[in-house]
DSSP file (Angstrom, degrees, kcal/mol; ACC not computed):
  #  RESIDUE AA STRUCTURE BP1 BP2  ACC     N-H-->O    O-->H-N    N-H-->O    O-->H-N    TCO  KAPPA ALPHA  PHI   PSI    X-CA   Y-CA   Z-CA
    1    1 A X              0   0    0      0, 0.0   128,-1.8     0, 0.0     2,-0.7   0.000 360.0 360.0 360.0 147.0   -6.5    6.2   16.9
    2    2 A X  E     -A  128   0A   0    126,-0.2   126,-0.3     1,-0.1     3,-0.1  -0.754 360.0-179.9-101.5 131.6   -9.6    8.6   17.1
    3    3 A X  E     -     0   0A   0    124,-0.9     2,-0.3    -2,-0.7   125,-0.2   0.395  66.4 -10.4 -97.8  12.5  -12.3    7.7   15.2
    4    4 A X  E     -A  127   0A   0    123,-1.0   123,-3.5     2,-0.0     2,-0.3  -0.718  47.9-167.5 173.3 127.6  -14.9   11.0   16.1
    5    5 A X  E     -A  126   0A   0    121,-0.3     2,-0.3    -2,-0.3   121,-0.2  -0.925  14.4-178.6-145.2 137.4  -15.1   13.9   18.6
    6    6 A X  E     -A  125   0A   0    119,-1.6   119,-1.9    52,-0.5     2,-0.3  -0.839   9.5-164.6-149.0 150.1  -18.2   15.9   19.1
    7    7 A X  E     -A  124   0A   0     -2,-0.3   117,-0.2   117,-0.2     2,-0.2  -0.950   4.8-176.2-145.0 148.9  -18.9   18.8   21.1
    8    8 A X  E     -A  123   0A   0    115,-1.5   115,-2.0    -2,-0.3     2,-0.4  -0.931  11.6-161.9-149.3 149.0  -22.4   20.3   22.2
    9    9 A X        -     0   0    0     -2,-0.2     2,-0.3   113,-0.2   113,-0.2  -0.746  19.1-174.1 -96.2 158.9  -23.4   23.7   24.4
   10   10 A X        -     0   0    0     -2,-0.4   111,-2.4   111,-0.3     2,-0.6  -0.842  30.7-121.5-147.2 153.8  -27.2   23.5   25.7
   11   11 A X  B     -B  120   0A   0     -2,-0.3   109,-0.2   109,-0.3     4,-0.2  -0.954  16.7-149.4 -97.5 106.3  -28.7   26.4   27.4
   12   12 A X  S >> S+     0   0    0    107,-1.7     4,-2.4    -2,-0.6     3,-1.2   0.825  96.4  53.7 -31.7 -57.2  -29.6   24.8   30.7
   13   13 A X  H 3> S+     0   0    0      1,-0.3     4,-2.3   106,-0.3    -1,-0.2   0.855 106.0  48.5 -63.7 -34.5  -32.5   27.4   30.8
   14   14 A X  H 34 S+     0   0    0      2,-0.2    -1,-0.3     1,-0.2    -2,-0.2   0.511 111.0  48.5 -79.7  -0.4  -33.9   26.5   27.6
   15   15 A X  H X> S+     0   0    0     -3,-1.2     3,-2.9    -4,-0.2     4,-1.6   0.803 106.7  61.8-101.0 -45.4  -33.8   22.6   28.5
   16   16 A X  H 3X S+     0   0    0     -4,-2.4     4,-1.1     1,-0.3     5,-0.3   0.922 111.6  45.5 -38.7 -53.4  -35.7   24.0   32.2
   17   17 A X  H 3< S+     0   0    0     -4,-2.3    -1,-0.3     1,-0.2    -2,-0.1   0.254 104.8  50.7-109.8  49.2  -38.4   25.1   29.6
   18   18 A X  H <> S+     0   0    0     -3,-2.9     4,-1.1     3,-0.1     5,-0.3   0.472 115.1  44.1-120.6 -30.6  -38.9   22.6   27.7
   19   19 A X  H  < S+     0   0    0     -4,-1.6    -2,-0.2     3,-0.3     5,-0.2   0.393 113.3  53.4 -92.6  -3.1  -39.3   20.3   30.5
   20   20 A X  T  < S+     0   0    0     -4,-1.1    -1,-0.2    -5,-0.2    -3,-0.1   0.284 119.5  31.1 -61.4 -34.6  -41.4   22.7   32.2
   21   21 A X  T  4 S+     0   0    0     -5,-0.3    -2,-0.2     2,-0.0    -3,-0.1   0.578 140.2  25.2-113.9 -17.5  -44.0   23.2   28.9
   22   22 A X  S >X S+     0   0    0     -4,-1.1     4,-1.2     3,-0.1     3,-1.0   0.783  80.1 162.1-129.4 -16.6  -43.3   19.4   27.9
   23   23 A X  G >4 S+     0   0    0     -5,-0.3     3,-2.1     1,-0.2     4,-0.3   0.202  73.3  11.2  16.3-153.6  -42.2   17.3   31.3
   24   24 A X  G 3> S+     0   0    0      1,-0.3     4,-3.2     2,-0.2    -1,-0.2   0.511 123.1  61.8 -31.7 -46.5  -42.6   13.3   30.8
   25   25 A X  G <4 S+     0   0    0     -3,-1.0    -1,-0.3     1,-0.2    -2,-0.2   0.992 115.5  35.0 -58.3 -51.5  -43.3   13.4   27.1
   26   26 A X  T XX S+     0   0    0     -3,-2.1     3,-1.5    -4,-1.2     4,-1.3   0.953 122.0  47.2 -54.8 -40.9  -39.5   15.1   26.7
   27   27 A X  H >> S+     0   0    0      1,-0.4     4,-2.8    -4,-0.3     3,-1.3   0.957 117.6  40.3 -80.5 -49.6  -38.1   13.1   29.4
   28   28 A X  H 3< S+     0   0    0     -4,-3.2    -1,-0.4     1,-0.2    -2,-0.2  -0.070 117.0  47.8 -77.6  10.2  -39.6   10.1   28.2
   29   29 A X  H <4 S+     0   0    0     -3,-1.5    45,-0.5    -2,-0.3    44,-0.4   0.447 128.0  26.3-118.9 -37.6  -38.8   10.8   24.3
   30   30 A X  H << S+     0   0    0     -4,-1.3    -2,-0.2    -3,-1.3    -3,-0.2   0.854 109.1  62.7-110.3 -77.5  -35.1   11.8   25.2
   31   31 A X     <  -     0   0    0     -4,-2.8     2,-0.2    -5,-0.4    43,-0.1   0.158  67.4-130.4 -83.2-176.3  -33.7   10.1   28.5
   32   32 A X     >  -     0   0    0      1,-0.1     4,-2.0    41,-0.1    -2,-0.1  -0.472  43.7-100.8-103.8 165.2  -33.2    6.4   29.4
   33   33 A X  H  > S+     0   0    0      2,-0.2     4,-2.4    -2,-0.2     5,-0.2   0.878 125.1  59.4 -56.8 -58.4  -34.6    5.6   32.5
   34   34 A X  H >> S+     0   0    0      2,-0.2     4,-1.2     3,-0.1     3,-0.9   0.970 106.5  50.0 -14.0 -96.1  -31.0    5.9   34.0
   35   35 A X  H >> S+     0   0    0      1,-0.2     3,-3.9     2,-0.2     4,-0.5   0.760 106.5  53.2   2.0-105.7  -31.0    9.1   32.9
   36   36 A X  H 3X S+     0   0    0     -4,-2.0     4,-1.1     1,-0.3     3,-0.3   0.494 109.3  43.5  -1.9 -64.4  -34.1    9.8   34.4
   37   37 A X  H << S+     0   0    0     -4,-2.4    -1,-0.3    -3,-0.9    -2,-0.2   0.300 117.4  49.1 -83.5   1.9  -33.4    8.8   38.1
   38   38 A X  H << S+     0   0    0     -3,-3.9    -2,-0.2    -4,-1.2    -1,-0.2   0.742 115.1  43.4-102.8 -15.4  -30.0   10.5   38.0
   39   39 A X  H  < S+     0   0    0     -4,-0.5     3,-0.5    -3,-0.3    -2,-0.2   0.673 112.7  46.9-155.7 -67.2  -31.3   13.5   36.6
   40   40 A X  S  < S+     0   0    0     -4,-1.1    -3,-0.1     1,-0.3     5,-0.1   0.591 110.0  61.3 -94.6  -3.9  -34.7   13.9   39.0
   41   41 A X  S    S+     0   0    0     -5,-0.1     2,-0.6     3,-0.1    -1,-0.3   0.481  91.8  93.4-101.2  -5.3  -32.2   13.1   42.5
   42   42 A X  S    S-     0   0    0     -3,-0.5     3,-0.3     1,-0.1    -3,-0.1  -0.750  80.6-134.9-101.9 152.4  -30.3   15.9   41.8
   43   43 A X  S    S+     0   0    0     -2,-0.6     2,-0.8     1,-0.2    -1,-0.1   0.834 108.6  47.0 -52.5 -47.0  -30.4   19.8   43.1
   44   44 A X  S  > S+     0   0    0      1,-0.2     4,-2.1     2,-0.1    -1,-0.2  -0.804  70.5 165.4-136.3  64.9  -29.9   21.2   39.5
   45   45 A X  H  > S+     0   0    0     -2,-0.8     4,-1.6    -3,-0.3    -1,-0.2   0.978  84.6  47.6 -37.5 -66.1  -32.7   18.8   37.3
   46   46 A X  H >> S+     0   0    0      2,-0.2     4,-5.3     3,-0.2     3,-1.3   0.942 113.9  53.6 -60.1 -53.3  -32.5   21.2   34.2
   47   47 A X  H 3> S+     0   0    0      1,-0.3     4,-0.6     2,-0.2     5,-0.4   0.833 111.9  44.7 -48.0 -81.3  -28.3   20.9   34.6
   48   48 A X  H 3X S+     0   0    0     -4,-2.1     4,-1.7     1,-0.2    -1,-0.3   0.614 109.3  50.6 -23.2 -37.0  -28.5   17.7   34.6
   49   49 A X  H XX S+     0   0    0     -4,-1.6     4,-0.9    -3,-1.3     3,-0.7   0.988 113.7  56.7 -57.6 -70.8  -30.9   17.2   31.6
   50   50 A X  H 3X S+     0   0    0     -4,-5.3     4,-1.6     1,-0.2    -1,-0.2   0.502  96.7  51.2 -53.8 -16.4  -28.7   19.3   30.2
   51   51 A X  H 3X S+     0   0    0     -4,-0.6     4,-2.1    -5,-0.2    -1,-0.2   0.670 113.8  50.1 -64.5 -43.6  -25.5   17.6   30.4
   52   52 A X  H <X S+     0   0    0     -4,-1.7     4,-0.6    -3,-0.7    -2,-0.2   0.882 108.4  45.2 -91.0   1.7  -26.9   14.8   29.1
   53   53 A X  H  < S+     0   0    0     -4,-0.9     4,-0.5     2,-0.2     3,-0.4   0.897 112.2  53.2 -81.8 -46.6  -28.6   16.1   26.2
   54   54 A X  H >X S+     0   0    0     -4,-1.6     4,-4.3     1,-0.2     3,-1.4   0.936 111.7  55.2 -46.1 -41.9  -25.0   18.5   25.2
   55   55 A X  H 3< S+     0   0    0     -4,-2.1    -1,-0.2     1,-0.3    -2,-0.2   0.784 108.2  42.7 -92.6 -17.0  -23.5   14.8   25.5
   56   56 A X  T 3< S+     0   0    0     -4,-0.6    -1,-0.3    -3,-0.4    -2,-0.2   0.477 117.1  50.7 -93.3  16.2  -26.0   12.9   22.7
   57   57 A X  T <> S+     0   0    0     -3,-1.4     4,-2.7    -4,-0.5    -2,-0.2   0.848 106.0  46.4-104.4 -28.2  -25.6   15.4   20.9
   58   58 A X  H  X S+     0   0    0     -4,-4.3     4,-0.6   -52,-0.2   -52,-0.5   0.397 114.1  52.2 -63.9   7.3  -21.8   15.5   21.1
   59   59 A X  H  > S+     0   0    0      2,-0.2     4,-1.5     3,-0.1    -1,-0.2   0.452 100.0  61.9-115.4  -8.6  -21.9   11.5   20.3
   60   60 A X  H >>>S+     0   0    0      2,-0.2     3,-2.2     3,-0.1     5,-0.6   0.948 114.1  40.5 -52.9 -65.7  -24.3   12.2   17.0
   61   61 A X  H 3<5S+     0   0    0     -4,-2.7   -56,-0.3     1,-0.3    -2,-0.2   0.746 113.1  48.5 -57.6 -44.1  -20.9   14.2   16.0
   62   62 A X  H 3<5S+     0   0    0     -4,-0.6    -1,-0.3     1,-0.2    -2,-0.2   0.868 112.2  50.2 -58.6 -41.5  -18.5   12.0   17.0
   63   63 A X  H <<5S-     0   0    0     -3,-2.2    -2,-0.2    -4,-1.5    -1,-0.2   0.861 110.0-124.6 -62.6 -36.6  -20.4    9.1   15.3
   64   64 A X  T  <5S+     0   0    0     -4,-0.5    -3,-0.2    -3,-0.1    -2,-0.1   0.569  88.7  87.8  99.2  23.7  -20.5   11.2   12.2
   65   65 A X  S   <S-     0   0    0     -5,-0.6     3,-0.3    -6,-0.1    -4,-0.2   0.739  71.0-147.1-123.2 -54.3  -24.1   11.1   11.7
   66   66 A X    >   -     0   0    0      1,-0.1     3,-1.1    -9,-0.1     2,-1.0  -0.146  52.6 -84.2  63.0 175.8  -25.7   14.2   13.8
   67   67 A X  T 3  S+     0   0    0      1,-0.2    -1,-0.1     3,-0.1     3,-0.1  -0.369 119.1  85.1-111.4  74.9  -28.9   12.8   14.7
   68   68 A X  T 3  S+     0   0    0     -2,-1.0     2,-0.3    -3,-0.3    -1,-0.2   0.345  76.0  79.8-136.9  -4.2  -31.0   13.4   11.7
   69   69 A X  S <  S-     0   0    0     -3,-1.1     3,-0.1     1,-0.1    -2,-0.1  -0.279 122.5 -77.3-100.5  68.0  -29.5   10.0   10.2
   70   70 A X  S    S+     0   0    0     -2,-0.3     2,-0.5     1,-0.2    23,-0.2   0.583  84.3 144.0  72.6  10.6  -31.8    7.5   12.2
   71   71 A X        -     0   0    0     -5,-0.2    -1,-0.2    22,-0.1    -2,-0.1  -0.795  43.9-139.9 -93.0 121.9  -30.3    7.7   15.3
   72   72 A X    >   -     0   0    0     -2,-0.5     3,-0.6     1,-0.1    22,-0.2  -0.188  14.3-121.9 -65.6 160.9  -32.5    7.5   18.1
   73   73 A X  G >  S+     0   0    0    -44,-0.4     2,-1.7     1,-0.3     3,-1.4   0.978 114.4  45.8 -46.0 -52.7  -31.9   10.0   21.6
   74   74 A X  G 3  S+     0   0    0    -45,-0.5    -1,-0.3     1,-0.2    -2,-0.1   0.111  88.2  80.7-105.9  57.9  -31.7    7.2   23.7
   75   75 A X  G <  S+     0   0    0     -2,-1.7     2,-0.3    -3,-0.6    -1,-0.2   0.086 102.7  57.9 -87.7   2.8  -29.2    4.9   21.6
   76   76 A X  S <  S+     0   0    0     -3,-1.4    14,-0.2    14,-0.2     2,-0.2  -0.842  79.0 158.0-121.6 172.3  -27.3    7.1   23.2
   77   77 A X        -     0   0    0     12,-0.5    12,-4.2    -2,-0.3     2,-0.3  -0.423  29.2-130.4 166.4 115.2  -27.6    7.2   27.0
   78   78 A X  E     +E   88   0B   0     10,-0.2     2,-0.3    -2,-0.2    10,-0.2  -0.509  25.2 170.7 -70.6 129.1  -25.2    8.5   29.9
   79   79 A X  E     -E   87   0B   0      8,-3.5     8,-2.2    -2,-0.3     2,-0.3  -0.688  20.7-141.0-126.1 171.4  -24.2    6.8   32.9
   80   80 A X  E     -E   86   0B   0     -2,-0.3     6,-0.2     6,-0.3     2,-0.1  -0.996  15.7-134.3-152.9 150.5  -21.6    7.4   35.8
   81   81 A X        -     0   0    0      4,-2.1     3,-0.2    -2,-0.3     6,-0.1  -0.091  45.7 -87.8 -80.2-148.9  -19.5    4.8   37.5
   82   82 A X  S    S+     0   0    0      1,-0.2    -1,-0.1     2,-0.1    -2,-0.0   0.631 131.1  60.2 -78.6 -26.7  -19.2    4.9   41.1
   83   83 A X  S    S-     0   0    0      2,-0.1    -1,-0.2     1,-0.1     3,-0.1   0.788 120.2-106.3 -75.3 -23.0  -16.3    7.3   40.9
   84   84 A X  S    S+     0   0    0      1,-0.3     2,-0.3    -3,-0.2    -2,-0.1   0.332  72.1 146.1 106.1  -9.0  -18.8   10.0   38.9
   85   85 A X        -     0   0    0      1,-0.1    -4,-2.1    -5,-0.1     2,-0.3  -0.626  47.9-132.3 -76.5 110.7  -17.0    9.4   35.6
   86   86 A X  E     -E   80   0B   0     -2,-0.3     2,-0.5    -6,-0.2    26,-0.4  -0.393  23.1-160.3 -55.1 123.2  -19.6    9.7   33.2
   87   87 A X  E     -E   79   0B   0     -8,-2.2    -8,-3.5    -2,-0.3     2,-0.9  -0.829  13.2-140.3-112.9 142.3  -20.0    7.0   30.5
   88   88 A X  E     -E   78   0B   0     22,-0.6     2,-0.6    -2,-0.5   -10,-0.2  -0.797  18.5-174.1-107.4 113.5  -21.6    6.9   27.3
   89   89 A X        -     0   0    0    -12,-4.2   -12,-0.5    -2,-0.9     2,-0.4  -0.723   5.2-171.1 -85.9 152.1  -23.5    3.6   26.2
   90   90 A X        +     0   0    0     -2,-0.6   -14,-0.2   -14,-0.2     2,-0.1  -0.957  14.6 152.8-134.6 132.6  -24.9    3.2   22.9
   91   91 A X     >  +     0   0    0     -2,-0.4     4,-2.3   -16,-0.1     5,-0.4  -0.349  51.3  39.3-119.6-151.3  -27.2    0.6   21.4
   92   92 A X  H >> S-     0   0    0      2,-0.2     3,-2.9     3,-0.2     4,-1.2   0.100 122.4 -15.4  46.5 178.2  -29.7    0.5   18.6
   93   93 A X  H >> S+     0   0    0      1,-0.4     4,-1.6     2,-0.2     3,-0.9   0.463 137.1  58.1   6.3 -81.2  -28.5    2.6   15.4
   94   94 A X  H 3> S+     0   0    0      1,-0.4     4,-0.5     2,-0.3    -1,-0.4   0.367  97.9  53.0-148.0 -32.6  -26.1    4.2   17.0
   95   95 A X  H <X S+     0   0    0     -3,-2.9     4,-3.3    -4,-2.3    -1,-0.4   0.799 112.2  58.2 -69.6 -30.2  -23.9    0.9   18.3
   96   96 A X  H << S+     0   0    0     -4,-1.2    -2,-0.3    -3,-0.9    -3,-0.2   0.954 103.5  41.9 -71.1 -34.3  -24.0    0.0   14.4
   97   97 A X  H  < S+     0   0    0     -4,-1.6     3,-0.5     2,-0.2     4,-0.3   0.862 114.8  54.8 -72.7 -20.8  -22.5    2.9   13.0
   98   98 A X  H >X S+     0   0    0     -4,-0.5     4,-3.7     1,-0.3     3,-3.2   0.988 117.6  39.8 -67.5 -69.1  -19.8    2.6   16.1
   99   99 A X  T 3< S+     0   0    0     -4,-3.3    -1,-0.3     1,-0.3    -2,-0.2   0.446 114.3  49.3 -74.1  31.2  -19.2   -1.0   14.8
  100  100 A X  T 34 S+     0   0    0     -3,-0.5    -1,-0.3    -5,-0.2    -2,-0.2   0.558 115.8  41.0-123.5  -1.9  -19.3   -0.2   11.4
  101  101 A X  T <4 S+     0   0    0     -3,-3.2     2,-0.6    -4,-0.3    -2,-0.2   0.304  96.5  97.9-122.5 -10.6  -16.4    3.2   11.8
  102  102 A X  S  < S-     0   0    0     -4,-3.7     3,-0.1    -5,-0.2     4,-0.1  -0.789  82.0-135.2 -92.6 137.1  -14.5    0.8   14.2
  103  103 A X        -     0   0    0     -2,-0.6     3,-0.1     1,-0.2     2,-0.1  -0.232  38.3 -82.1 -78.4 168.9  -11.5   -0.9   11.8
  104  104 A X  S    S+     0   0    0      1,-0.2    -1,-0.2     3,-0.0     3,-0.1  -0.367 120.0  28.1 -66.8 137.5  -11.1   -5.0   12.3
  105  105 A X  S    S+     0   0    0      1,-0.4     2,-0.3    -2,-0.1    -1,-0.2   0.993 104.9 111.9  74.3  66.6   -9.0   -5.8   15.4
  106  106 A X        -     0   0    0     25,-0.2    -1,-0.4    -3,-0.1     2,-0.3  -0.882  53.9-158.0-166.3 137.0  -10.1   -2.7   16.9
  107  107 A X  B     -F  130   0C   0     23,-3.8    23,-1.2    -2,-0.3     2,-0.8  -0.967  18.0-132.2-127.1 150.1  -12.1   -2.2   19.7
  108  108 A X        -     0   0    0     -2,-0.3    21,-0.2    21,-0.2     2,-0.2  -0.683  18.6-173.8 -93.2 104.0  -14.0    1.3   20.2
  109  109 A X        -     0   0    0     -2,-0.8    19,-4.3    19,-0.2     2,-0.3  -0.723  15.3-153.3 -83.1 132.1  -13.9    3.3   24.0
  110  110 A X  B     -C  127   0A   0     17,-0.3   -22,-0.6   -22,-0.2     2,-0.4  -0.885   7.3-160.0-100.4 107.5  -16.1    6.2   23.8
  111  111 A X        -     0   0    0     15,-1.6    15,-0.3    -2,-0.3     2,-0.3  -0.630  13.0-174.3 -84.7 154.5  -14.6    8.7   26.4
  112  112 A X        -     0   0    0     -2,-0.4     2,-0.3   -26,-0.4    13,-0.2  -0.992   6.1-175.8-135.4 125.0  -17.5   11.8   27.8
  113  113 A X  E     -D  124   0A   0     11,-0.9    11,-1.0    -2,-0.3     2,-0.5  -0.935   8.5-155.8-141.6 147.6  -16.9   14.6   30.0
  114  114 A X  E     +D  123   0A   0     -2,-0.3     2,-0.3     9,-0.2     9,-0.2  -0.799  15.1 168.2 -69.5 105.8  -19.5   17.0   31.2
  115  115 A X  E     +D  122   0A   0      7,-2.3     7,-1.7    -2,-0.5     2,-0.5  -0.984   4.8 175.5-130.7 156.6  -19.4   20.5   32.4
  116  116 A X  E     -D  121   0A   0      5,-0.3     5,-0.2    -2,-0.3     2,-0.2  -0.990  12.4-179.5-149.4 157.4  -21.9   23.2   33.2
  117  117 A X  E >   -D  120   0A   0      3,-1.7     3,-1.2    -2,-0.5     4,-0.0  -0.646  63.6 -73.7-166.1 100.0  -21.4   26.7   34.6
  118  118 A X  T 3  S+     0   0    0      1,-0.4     2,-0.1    -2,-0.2     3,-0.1   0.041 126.7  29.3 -35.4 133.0  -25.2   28.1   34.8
  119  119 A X  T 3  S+     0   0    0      2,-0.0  -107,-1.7   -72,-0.0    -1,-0.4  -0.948 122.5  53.4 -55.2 -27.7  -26.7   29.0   32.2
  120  120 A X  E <   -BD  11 117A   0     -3,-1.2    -3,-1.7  -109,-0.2     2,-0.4   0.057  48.5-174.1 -72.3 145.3  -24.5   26.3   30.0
  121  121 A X  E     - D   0 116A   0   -111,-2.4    -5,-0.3    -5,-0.2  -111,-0.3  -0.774  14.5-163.9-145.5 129.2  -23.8   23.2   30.0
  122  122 A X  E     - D   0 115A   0     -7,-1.7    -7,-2.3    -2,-0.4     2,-0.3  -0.508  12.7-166.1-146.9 148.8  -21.6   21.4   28.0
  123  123 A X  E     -AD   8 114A   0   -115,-2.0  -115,-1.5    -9,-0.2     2,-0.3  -0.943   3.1-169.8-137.4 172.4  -20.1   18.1   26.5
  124  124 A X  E     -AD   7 113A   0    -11,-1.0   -11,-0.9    -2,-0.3     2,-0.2  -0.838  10.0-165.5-117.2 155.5  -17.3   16.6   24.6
  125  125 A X  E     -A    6   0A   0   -119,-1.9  -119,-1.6    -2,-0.3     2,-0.5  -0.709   7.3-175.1-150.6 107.7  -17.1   13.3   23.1
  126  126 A X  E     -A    5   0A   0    -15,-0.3   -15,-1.6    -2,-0.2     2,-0.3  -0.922   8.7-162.1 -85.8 125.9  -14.0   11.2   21.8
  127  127 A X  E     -AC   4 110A   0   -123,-3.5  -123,-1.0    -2,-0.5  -124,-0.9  -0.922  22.7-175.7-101.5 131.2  -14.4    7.6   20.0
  128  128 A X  E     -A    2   0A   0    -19,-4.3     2,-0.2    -2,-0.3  -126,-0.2  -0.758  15.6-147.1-113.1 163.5  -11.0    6.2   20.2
  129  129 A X        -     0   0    0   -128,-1.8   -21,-0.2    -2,-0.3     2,-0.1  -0.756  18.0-176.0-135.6  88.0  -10.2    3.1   18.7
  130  130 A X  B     -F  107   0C   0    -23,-1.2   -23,-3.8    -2,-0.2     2,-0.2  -0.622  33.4-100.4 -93.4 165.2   -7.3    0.4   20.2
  131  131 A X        -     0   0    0    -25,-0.2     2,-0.6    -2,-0.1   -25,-0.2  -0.441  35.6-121.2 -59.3 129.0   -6.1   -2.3   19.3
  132  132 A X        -     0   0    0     -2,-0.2     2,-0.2     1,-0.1    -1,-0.1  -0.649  26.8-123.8 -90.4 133.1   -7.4   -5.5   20.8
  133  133 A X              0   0    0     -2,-0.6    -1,-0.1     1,-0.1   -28,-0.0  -0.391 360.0 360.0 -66.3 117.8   -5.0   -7.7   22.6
  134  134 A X              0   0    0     -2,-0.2    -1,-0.1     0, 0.0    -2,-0.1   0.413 360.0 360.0 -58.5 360.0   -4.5  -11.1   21.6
C-alpha cells in the first residue's frame, strides 16, 4: 500500500547561488557527508545539490510533514547503490514519523528517483508499505 508520495522542482541555478554566496555553511546545514562527496566528484555540483535537495523535499511530502514540522535536512539523506539507484535513508525525526505512518506488520520501502534537464532538477518520492513475511 502507499503510505506518501512527494514531488519537488529546484532550480539548479538558484541552488548554484546559494552555494556560491553561502558554500560550506549550506552544504554543511543541508547535506550528509555522503551527500557531500557524491555531489563535489561530479561535473554538474549545483545538479547534483540539486537533485538531492528536490528529493528531501519530496520525502518532507511523502512523510506528510513538509519540513517545517521538526524534521531536520539531513534526517533525510540520498545515497546510490552501486547500480546508481538512488536511495533515500532517513533517521532522526524523520525515521519516527516513517515508523509511526507505517501500520503493524508492515514494513516501509521508500522508493526515489531523480531527474534534471538544466535548469531543473527534479524528485519524486513513494513510501510504500508491505507486508512483512513471517
Amino acid at each position: 500500500m502507499i503510505l506518501g508520495i512527494g514531488t519537488d522542482l529546484a532550480n539548479i541555478e538558484r541552488i548554484q547561488g546559494t552555494l556560491d554566496r553561502f558554500g560550506d555553511r549550506f552544504k554543511n546545514r543541508v547535506f550528509t557527508e555522503i551527500e557531500q562527496k557524491k555531489a563535489e566528484r561530479r561535473r554538474d555540483v549545483a545538479g547534483t545539490y540539486a537533485k538531492r535537495w528536490a528529493a528531501k523535499e519530496a520525502c518532507s511530502k511523502a512523510l506528510g510533514t513538509g519540513l517545517a514540522m521538526g524534521i531536520s535536512w539531513k534526517d533525510m539523506a540520498v545515497r546510490n547503490m552501486r547500480s546508481g539507484q538512488p536511495i533515500m535513508d532517513v533517521t532522526g525525526w524523520a525515521a519516527e514519523r516513517l515508523a509511526e505512518m507505517t501500520p503493524e506488520g508492515h514494513e516501509a520501502i521508500i522508493h526515489v528517483t531523480l531527474t534534471d534537464d538544466h535548469p531543473w532538477a527534479q524528485a519524486f518520492v513513494v513510501i510504500e508499505a508491505r507486508p512483512k513475511h513471517a
